[in-house]
ZAPATOR-295673 format. One record per residue: residue in three letters; chain; x, y, z of N, C-alpha, C in turn. Coordinates in Angstrom, 1 decimal, padded with zeros to 4 digits. Example, Ala and Ser with C-alpha at 12.3 -4.5 7.8 and 13.67 -1.06 7.14 Angstrom:
<node 'Ala','A',<013.2,-005.7,007.8>,<012.3,-004.5,007.8>,<013.2,-003.3,007.8>>,
<node 'Ser','A',<012.8,-002.2,007.1>,<013.7,-001.1,007.1>,<012.9,000.0,007.9>>,
//
This chain:
<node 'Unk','A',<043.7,-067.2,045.3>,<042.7,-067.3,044.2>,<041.4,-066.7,044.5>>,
<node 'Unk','A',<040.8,-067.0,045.8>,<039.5,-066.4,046.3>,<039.5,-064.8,046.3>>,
<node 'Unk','A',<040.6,-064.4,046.5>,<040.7,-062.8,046.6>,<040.7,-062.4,044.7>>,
<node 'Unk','A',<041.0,-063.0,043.8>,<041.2,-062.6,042.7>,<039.6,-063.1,041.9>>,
<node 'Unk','A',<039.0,-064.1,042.9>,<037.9,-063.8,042.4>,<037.1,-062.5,042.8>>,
<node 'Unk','A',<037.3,-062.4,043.9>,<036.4,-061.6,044.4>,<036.3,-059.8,043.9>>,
<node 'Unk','A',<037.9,-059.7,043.4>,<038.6,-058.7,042.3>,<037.8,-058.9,040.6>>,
<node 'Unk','A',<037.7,-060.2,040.7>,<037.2,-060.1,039.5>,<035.2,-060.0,039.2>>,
<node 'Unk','A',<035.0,-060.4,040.1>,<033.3,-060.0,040.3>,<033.2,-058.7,040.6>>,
<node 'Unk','A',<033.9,-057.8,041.6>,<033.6,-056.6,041.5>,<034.1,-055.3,040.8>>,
<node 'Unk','A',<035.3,-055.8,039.6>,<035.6,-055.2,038.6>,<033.6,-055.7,037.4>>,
<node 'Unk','A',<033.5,-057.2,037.3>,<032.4,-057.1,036.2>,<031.1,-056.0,037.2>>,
<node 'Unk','A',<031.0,-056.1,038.1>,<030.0,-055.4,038.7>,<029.9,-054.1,038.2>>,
<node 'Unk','A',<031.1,-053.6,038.5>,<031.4,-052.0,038.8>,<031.6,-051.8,036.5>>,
<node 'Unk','A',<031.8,-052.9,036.1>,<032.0,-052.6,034.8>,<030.3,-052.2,034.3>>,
<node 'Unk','A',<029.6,-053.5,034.6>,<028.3,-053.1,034.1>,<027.3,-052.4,034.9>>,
<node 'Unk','A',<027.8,-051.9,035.5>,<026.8,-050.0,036.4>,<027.3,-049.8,035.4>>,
<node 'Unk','A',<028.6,-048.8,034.9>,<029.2,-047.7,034.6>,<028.6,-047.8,032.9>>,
<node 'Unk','A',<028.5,-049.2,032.0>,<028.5,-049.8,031.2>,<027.2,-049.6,030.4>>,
<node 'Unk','A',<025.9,-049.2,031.6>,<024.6,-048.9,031.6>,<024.2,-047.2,031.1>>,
<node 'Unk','A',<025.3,-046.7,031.4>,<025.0,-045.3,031.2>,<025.8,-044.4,030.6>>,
<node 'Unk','A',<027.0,-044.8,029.8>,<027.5,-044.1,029.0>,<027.8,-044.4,028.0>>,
<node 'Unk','A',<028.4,-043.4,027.4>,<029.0,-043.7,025.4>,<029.5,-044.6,025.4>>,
<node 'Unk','A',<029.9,-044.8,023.7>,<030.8,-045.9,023.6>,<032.2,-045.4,024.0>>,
<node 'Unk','A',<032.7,-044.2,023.2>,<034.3,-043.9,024.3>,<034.3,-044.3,025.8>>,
<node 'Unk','A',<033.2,-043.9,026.6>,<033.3,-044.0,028.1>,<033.9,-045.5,028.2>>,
<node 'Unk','A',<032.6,-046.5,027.3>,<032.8,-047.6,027.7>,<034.5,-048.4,027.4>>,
<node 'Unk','A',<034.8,-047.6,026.4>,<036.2,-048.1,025.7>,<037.4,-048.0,027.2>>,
<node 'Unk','A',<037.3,-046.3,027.5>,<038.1,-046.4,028.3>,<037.9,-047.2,029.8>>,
<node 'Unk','A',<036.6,-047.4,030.1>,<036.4,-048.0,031.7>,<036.2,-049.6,031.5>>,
<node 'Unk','A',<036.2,-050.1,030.2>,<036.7,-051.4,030.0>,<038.3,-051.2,030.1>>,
<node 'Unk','A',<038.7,-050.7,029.1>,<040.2,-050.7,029.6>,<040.9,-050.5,030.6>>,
<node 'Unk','A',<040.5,-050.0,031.6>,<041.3,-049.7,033.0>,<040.9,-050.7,034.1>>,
<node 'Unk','A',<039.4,-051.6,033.9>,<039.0,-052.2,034.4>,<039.8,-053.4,034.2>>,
<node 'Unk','A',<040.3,-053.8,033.2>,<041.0,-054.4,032.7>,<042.2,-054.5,032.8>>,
<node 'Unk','A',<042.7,-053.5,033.0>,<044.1,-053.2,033.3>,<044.5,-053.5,034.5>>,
<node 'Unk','A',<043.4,-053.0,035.7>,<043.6,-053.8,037.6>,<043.5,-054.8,037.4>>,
<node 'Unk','A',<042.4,-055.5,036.4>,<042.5,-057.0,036.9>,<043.7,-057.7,036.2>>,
<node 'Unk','A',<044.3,-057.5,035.7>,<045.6,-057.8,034.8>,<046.2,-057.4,035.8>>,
<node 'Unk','A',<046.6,-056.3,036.3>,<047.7,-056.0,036.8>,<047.6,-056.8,038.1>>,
<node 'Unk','A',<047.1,-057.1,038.7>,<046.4,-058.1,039.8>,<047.1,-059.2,039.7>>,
<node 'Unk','A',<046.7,-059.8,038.8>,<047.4,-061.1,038.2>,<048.5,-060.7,038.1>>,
<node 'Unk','A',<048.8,-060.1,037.3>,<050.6,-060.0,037.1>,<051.4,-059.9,038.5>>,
<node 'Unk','A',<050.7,-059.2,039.8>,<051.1,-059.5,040.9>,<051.5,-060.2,041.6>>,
<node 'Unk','A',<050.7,-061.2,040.9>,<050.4,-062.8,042.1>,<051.7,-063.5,041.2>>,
<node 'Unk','A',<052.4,-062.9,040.4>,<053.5,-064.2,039.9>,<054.5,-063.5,040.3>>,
<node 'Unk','A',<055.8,-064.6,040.7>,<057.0,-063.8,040.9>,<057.4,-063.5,042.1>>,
<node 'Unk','A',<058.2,-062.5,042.0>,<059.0,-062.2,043.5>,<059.6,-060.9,042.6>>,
<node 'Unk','A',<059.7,-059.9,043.8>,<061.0,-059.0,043.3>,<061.0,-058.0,041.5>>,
<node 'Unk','A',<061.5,-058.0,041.3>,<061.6,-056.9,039.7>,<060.9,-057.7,038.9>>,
<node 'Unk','A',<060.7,-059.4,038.9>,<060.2,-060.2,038.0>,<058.4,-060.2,038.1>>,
<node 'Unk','A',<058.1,-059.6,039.7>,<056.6,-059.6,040.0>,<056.2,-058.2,039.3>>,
<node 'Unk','A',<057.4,-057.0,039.5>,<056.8,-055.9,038.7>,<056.7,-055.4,037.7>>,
<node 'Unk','A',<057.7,-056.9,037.1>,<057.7,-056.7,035.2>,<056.3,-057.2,035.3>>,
<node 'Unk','A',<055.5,-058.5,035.9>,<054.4,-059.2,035.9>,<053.7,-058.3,035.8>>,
<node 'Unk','A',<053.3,-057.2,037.0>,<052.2,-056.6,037.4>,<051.9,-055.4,036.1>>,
<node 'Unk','A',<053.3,-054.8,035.7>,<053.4,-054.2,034.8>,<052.2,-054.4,033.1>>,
<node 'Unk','A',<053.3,-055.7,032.6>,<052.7,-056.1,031.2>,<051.2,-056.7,031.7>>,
<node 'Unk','A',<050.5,-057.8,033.2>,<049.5,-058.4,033.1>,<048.5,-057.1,033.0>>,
<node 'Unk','A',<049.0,-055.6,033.2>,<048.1,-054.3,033.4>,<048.1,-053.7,032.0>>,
<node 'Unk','A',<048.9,-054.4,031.1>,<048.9,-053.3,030.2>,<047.8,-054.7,028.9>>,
<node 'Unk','A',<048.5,-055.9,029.1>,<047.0,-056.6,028.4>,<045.6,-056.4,028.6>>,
<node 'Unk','A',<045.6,-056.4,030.1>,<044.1,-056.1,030.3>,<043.5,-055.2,029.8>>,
<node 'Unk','A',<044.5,-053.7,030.0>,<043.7,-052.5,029.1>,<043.1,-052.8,027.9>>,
<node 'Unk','A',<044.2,-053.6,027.1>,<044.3,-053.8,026.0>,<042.8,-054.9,025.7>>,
<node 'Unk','A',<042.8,-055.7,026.6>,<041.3,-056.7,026.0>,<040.7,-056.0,026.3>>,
<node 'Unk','A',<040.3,-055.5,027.7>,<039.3,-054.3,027.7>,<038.8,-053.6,026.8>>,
<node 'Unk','A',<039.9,-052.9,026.8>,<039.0,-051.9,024.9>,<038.9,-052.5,023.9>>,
<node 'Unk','A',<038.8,-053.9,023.5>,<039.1,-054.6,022.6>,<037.2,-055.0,022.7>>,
<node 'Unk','A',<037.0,-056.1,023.9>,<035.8,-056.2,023.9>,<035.1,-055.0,024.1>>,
<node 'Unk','A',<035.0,-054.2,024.6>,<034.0,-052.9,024.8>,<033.7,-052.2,023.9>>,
<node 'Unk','A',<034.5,-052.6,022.8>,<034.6,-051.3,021.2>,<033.8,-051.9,019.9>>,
<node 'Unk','A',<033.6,-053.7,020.3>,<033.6,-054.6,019.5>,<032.0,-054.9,019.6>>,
<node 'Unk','A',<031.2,-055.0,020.8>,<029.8,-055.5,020.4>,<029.4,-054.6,020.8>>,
<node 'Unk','A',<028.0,-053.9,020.3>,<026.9,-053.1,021.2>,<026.3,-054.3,022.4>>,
<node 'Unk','A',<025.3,-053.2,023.3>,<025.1,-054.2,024.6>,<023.8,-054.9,024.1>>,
<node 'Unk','A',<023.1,-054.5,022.9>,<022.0,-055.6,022.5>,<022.3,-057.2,021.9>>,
<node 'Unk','A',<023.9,-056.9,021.0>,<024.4,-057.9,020.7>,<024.9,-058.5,021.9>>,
<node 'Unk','A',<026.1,-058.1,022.8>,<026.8,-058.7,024.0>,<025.6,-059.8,024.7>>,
<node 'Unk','A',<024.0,-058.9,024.7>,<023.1,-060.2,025.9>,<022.7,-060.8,024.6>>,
<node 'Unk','A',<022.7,-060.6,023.4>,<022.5,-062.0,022.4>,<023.7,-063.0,022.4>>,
<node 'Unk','A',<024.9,-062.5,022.4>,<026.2,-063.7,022.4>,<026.2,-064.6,023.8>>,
<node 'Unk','A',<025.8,-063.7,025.3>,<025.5,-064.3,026.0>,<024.6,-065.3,026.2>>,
<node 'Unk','A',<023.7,-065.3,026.1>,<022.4,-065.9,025.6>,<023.1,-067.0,025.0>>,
<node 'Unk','A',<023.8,-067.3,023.4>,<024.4,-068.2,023.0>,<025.2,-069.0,023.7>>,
<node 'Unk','A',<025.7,-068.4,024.4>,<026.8,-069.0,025.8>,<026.1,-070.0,026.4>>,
<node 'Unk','A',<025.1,-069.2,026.9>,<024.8,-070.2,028.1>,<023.9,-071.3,027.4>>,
<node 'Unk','A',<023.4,-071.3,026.0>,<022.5,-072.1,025.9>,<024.1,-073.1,024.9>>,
<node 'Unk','A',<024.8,-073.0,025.0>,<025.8,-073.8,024.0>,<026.3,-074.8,025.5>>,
<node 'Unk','A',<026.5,-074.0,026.5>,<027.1,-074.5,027.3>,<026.0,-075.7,028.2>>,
<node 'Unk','A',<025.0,-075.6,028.0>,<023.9,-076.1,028.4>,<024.2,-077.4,027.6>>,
<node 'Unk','A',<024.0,-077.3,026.3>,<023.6,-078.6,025.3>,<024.7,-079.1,024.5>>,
<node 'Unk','A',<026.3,-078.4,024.5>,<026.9,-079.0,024.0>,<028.0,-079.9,024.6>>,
<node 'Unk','A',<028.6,-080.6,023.1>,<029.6,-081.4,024.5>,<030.9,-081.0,024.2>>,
<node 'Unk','A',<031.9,-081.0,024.8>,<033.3,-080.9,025.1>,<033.1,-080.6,023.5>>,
<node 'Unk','A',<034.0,-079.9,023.1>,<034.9,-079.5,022.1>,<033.5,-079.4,020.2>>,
<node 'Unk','A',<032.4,-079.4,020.6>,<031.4,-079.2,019.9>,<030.7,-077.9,019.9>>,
<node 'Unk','A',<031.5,-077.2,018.7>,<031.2,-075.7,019.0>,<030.2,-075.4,018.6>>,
<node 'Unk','A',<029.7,-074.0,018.4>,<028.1,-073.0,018.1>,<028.8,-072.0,017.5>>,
<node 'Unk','A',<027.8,-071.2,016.6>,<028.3,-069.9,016.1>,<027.3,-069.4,016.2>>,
<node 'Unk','A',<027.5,-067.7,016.8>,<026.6,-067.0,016.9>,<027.1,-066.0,016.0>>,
<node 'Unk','A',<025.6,-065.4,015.2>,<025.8,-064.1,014.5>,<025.1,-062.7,015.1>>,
<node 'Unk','A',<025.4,-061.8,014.5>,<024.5,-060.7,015.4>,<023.2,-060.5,014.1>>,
<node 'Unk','A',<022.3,-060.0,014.8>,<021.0,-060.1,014.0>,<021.2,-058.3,013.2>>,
<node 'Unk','A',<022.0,-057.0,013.9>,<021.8,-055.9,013.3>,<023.5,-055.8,012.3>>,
<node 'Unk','A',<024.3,-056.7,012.1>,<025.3,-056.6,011.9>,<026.4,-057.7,011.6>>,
<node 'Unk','A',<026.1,-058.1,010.0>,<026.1,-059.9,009.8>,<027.7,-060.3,009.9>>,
<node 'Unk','A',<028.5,-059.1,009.6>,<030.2,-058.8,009.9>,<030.5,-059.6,011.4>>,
<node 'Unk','A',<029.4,-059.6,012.4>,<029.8,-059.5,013.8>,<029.7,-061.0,013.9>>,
<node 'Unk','A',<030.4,-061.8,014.2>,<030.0,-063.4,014.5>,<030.9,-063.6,015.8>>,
<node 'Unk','A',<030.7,-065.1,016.0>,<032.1,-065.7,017.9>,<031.3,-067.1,017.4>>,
<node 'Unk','A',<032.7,-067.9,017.5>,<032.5,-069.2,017.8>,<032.6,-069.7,018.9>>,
<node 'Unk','A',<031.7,-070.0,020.1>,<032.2,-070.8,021.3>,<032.3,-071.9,021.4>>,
<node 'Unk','A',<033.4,-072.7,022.3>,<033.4,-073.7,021.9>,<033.9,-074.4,023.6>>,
<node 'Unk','A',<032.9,-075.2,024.0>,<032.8,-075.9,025.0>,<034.2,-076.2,025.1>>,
<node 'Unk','A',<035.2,-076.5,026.4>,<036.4,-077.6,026.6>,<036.3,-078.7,027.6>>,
<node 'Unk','A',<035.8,-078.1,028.6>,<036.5,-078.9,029.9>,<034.8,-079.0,031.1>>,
<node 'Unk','A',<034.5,-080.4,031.4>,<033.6,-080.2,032.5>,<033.9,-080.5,033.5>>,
<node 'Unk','A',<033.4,-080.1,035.2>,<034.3,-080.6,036.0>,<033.3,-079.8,037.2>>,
<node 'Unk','A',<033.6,-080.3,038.3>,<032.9,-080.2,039.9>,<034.4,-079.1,040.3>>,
<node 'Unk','A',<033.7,-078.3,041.2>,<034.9,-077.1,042.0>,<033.6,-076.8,043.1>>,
<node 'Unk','A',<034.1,-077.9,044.3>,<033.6,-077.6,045.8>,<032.0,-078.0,045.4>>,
<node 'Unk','A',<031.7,-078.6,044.6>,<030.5,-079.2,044.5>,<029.5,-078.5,043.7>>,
<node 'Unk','A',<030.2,-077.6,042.8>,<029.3,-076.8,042.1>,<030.1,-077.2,040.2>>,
<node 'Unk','A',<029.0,-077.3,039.4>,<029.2,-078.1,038.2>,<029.9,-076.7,037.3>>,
<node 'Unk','A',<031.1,-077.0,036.7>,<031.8,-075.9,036.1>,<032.0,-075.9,034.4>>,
<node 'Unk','A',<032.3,-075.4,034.0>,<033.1,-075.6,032.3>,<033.8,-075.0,032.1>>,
<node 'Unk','A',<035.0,-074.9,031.3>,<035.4,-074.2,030.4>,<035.3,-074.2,029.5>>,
<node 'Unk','A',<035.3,-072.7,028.1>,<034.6,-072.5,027.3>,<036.2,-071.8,026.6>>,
<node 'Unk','A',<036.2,-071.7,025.1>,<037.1,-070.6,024.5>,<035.8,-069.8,023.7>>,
<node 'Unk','A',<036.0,-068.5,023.7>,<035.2,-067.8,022.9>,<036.2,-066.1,021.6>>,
<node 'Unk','A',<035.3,-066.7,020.5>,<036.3,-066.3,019.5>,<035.2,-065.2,018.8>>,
<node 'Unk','A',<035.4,-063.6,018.9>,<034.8,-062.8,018.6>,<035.1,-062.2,016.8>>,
<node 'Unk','A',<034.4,-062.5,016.3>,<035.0,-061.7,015.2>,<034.0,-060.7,014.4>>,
<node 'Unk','A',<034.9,-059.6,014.1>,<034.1,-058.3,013.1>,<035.0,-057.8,012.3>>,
<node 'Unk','A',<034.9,-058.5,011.0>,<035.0,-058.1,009.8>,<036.5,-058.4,009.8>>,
<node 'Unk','A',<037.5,-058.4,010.1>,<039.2,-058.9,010.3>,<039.9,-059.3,011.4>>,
<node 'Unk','A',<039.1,-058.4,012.4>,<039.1,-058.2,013.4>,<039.0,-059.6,014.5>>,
<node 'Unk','A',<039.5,-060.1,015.8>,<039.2,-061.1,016.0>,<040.0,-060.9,017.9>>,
<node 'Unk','A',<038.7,-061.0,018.5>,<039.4,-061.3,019.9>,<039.4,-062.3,020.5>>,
<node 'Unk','A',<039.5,-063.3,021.3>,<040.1,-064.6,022.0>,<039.9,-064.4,023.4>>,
<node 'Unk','A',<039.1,-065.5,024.1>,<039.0,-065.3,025.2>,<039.3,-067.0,025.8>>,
<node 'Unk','A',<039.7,-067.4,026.7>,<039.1,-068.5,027.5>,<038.2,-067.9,028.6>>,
<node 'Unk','A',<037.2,-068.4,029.0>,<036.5,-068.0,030.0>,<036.0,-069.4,031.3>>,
<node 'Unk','A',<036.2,-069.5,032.6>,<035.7,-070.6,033.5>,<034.5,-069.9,033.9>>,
<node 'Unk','A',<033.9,-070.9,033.9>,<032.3,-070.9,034.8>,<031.6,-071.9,035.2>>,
<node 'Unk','A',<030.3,-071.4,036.5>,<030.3,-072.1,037.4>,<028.8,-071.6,037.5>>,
<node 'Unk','A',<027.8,-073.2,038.0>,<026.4,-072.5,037.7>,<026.6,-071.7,039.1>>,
<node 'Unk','A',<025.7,-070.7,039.2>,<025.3,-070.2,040.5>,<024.4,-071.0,041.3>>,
<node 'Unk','A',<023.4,-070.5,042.4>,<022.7,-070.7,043.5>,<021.3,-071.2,042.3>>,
<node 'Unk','A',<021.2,-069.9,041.9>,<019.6,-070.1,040.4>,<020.1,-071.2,039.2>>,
<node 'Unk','A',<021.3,-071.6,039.4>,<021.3,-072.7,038.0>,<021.8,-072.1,037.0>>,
<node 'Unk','A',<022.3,-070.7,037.2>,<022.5,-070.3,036.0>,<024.5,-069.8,035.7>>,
<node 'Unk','A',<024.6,-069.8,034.5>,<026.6,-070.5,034.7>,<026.7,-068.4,035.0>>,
<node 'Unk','A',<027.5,-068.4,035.6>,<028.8,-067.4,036.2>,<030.0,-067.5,035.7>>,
<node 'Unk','A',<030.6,-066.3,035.0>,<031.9,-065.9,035.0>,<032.6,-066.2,036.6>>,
<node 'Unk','A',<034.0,-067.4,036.5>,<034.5,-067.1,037.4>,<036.0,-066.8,037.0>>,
<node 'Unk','A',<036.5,-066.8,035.9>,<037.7,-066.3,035.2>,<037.4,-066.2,033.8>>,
<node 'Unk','A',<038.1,-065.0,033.0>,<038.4,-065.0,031.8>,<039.7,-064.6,031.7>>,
<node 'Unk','A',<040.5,-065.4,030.7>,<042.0,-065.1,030.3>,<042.1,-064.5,028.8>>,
//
């Protein structure tokens, strides 16, 4: 699990350099492939034998798939406003007492987060969260775990 975090911090790393400086296609496709290793990753770790490479297979071919799904779906002025709603929901709300955030350039764009689970991991205070994107029919699904950092402030340490 430590190695898949560490896969997963330096896929968001390497997502947001790349994420800072190009189009939206760029971003479509380098979320999706980004996506795709960390899926296919996962689909690794299950299994044994043809059943680990059916795993590695389909957990690679979801991740493309959420990849381009989020990267296509918010601009990056909206993304640090939903974030922003994150952390301040996860701050003040309780277990299963959700928030809606809307986008200020684009009233179609909304996500309900919605607090689940609190809990200590090695002495550091964690949550889990479901977060529900929607534009216009459209709708993507995330769980996400986090974990405050060093500064207090919550960290992605899985999304499903």
């Amino acid at each position: 699990m430590k190695k898949f975090n560490k896969v997963l911090v330096l896929g968001v790393i390497i997502l947001g350099a790349v994420f800072s400086c190009e189009t939206n296609e760029d971003k479509k496709l380098i979320g999706g492939l980004i996506g795709a290793a960390i899926g296919a990753y996962v689909g690794s770790e299950v299994g044994s034998g043809i059943g680990k490479n059916i795993t590695t297979v389909i957990g690679g071919s979801l991740g493309y798939m959420l990849g381009t799904k989020i990267a296509n779906i918010l601009s990056e002025e909206e993304e640090l406003s939903l974030n922003q709603k994150i952390s301040e929901t996860l701050d003040k709300n309780e277990n299963q007492e959700k928030a809606v955030w809307s986008s200020k350039s684009d009233k179609n764009k909304t996500a309900i987060i919605t607090p689940l689970t609190n809990y200590e991991l090695e002495g550091t205070t964690c949550r889990d969260f479901k977060k529900i994107v929607k534009v216009n029919e459209k709708s993507v699904e995330e769980l996400s775990k986090v974990c405050r950092d060093e500064s207090g402030n919550w960290k992605v340490i899985e999304t499903l």
